[in-house]
N, C-alpha and C positions, 0 to 999 in steps of 0.2 A: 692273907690275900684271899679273895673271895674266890670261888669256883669257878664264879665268871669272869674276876680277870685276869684268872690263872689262862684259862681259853684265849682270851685274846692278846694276852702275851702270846700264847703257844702260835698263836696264828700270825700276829704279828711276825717271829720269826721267821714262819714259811714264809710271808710273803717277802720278808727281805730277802731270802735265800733265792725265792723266785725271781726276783728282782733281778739280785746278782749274775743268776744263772743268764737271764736274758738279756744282760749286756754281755753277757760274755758269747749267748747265740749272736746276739746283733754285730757283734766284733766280725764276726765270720761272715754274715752277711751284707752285702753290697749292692743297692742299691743306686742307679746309674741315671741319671734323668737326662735327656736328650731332645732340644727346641730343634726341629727340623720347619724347613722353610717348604711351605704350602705351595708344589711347584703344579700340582693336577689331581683329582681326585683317585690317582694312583700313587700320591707320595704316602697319605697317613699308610695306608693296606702295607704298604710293601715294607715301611720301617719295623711295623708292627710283626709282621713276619720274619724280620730280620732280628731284630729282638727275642721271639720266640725259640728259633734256631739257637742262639749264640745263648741263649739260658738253658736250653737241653745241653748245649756241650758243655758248659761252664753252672754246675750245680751250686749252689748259693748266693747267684750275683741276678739282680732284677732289671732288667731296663726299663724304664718309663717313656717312655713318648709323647713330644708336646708338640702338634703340630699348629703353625703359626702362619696367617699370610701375610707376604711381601710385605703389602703397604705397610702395616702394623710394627713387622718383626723390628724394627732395629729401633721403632721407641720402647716395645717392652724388653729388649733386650735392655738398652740404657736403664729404663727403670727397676729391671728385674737385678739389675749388676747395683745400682746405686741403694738397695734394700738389702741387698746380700742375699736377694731371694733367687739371683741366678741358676742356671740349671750348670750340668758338668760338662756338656760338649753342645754345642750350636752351631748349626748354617749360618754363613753369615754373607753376605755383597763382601769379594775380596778389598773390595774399596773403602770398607768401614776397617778394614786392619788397624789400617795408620792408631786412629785413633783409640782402640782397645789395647795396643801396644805401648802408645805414649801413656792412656793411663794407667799402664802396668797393670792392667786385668787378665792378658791374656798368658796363657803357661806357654816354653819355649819348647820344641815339640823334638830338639836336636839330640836330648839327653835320654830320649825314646828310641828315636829310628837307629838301627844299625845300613853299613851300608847296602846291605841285599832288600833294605827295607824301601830305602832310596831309590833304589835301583829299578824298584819297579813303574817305576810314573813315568813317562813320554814330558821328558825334558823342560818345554817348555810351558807345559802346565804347571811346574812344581816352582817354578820361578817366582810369580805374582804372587806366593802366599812367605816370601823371604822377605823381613825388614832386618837392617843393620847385620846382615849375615847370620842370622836366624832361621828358623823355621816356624811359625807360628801358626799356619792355615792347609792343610791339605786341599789338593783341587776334590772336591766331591761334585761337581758339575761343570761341564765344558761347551764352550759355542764359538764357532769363528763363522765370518760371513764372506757370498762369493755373490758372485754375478749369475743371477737367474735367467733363462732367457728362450721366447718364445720360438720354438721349432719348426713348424711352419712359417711364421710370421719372418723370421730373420734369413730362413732357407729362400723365401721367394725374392729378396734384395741381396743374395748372392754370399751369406754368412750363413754355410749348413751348418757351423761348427761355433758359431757364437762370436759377436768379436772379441780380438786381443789385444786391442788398444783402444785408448779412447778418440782416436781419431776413426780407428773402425766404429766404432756406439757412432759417432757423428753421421761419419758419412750412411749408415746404413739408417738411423733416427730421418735422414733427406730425405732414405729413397721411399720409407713407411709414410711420411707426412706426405708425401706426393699423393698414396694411395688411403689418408685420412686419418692413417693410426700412430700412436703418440708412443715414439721410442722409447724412450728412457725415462721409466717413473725414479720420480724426485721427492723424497719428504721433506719435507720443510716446516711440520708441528711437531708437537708431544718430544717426549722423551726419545732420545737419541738421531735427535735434529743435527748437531752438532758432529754424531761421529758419520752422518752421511756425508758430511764436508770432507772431515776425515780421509775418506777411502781416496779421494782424489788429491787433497795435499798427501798423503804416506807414495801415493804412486808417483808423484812429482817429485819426488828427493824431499817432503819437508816434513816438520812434527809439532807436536799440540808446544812440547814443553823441552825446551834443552836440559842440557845436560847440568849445569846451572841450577836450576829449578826455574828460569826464568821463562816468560813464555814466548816462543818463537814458531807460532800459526801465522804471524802478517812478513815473514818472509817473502824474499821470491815467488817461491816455490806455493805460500798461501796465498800468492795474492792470485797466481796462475792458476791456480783449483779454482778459486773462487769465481775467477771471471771464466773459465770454462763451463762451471754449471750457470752462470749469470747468461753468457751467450747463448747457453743451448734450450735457456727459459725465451730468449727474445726473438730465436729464432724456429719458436714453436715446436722445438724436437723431445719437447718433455710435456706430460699431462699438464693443461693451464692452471693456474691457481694454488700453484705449489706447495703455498703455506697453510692450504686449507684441508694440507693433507699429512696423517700418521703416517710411521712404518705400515699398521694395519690397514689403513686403508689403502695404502699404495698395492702391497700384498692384493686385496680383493679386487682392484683394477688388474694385478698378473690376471686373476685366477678368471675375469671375467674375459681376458684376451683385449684389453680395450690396451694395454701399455706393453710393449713389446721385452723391455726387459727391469731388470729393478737388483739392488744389490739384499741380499737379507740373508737369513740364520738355517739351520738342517731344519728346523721345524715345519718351516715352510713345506718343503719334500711331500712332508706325511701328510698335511692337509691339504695339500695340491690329487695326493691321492684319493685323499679320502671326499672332498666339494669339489674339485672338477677334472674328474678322471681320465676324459678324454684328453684334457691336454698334454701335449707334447713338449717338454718342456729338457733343456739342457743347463747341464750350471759349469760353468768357467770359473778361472780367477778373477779377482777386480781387474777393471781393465789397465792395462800397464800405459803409464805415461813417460816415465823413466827409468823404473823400478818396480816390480811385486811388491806388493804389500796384502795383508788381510788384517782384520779385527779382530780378536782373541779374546773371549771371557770366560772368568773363571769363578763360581761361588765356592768358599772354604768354608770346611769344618774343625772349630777350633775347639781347643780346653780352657776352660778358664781358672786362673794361677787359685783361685778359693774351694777348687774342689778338694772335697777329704775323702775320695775312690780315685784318686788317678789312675792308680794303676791297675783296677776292673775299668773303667775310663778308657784307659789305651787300648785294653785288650780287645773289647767294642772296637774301639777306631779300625785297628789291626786287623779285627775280622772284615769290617767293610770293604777294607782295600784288598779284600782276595777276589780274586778271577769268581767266581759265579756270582755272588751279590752284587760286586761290580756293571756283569755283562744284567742282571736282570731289571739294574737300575737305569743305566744308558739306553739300555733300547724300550725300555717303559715310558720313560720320559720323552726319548728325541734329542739328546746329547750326543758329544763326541766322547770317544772314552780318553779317559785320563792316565791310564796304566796298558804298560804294554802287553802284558798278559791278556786285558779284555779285547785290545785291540786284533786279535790274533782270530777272537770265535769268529764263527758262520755268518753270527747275524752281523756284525760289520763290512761285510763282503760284498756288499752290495753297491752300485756302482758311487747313487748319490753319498753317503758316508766315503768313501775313498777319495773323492773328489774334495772333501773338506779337509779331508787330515793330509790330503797331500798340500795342503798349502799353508800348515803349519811352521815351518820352516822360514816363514816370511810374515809369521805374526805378530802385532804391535799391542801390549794390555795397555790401557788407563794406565797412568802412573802413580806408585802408591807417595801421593803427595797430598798434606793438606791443603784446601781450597781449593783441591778438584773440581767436585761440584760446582762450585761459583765460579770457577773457571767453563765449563762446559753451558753454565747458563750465557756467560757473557760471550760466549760463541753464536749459541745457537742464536739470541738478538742479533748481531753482526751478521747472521748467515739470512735472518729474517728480514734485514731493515735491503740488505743486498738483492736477496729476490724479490721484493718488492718496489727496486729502483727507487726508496729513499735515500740511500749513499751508495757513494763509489767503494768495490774492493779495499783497496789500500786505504780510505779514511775511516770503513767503517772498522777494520780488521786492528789497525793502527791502536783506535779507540778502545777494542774491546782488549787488546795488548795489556793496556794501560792499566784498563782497568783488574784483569784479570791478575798480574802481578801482586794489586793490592793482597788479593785474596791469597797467592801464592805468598806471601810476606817477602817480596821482593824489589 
């Protein structure tokens, strides 16, 4: 054998040996990837910091951070899971559960938590990430909505305290439209047209979807929400042209003072602070018709069953869900918190946050059912063709019944 390939034998060996050596480093080290949902340009900053931290206490484990927005996240989720290029823990719309769980993508999170683990989340946050008595989603984001409402404006018609029914929003919507200004802003476009219908059928005694899975919105109870916001369009006590309006834009009618009150999210709070600061502004429950009700959402973070670090995986998740990353992620954002620990600091002490999470206690999530969504579209048409005096309550509600079962497979 020559000299030289006695060499590259000899080197050959090293490099096997280095080889070896470096799966046997790479056994040790973990590597952690993490698609985080693009909520403000303070979500990448703060993951990444969180990451930082939790790889100084935990020597050999890496987190990666993939920050992703809304719109996008749940096709390259679907794509990233159908390549196996998925990452190990994801944000996710607790409403896409259903389906990561039916296709068995998603890891069961029960065989993780102990019960002190449990124990720390605010009840009914921990709920909407449970399919078939599971655990699949932790709440990593929270939002319920109340009744907004102008302080001045409602103070001089004799509501210094906002009303508490919806016959109070009426009558005090008379006594504004006497003096020019439009009670009670109404949305009637975009995305979550449907659950402004919502807040008035949950306060009437009624719900999107029985128990059943079948749909029961053209109830009684639907059809009385319905012709309530329908009457309070005809008799002028809401902003005109209802459906030509967002959440957001009803919002910027609050902030402009042109619509005396409106139902929406904690967020509102902070940008009422920060674009129109003079206002005086109070927030109540949704108005009670029969019953309290609020809107409750929650985005989860899940595992997915093909990760091969679960268990650096958990230990990430486990840090998040402690009291400081927690408290610096909810009030960065404009959340409510999810865990009773955060619930506890400074910065939730503040009047508007207490006013949301006390009405926790009477919150209704989306149901995690397939044909949601097509459910919530064939709402919102129904809630659209209504305020427009195309059809009546009960025919157009009836319809969207019908049709919305389809999609419920009922």
């Amino acid at each position: 054998m020559s000299l030289h390939a006695r060499a590259s034998l000899a080197l050959g060996k090293v490099a096997v040996a280095l080889a070896f050596a470096g799966i046997a480093v790479a056994a040790h080290a973990d590597t952690v990837r993490v698609t985080v949902a693009h909520y403000s340009d303070a979500t990448a900053p703060y993951f990444e910091k969180m990451a930082r931290n939790f790889e100084k206490a935990n020597p050999g484990t890496t987190i990666k951070i993939e920050d992703v927005n809304w719109d996008t996240l749940q096709q390259k989720l679907q794509t990233d899971i159908s390549g196996g290029a998925n990452a190990d823990l994801a944000i996710v719309g607790t409403r896409w559960l259903l389906d990561f769980v039916k296709d068995d993508v998603a890891e069961p999170l029960d065989g993780y938590m102990d019960a002190s683990f449990k124990g720390r989340f605010i009840g009914p946050f921990l709920a909407p990430g449970e399919i078939n008595g599971k655990v699949y989603g932790l709440p990593i984001a929270a939002s319920a909505r109340a009744l907004y409402y102008n302080k001045d404006l409602l103070a001089k018609v004799g509501y210094p305290d906002g009303p508490k029914t919806w016959n109070d929003v009426i009558d005090a919507s008379k006594k504004l439209k006497a003096q020019g200004i439009a009670g009670f802003g109404l949305q009637g476009k975009e995305i979550e047209t449907d659950v402004y219908y919502y807040y008035a059928l949950w306060t009437n005694g009624g719900d999107v979807v029985g128990k059943d899975g079948k749909a029961v919105f053209n109830s009684p109870a639907g059809i009385k929400a319905a012709t309530l916001y329908k009457t309070m369009i005809d008799d002028g006590l809401t902003q005109p042209g209802v459906t030509g309006y967002s959440r957001e834009d009803v919002q910027n009618l609050f902030k402009q003072g042109r619509v005396a009150m409106m139902i929406s999210a904690p967020f509102l709070a902070k940008q009422i602070k920060k674009e129109a600061p003079n206002l005086k502004y109070g927030i109540d429950p949704i108005p009670m018709g029969t019953t309290h009700a609020t809107y409750a959402v929650t985005d989860s973070i899940v595992m997915f069953k093909n990760s091969k670090v679960k268990k650096s995986a958990w230990k990430f998740l486990d840090y998040l869900f402690t009291k400081e990353p927690r408290v610096e992620f909810t009030t960065t954002e404009g959340f409510l918190p999810t865990t009773k620990a955060e619930a506890t600091d400074p910065a939730f002490n503040d009047p508007d946050t207490k006013a949301f999470v006390a009405l926790l206690p009477t919150a209704h999530f989306a149901p995690t059912v397939t044909g949601w969504e097509d459910t919530a579209k064939a709402v919102t048409d129904a809630m659209q063709s209504i305020y427009l005096g195309k059809a009546k309550p009960a025919d157009a509600l009836n319809a969207a019944a019908t049709q919305a079962n389809k999609s419920l497979g009922k």
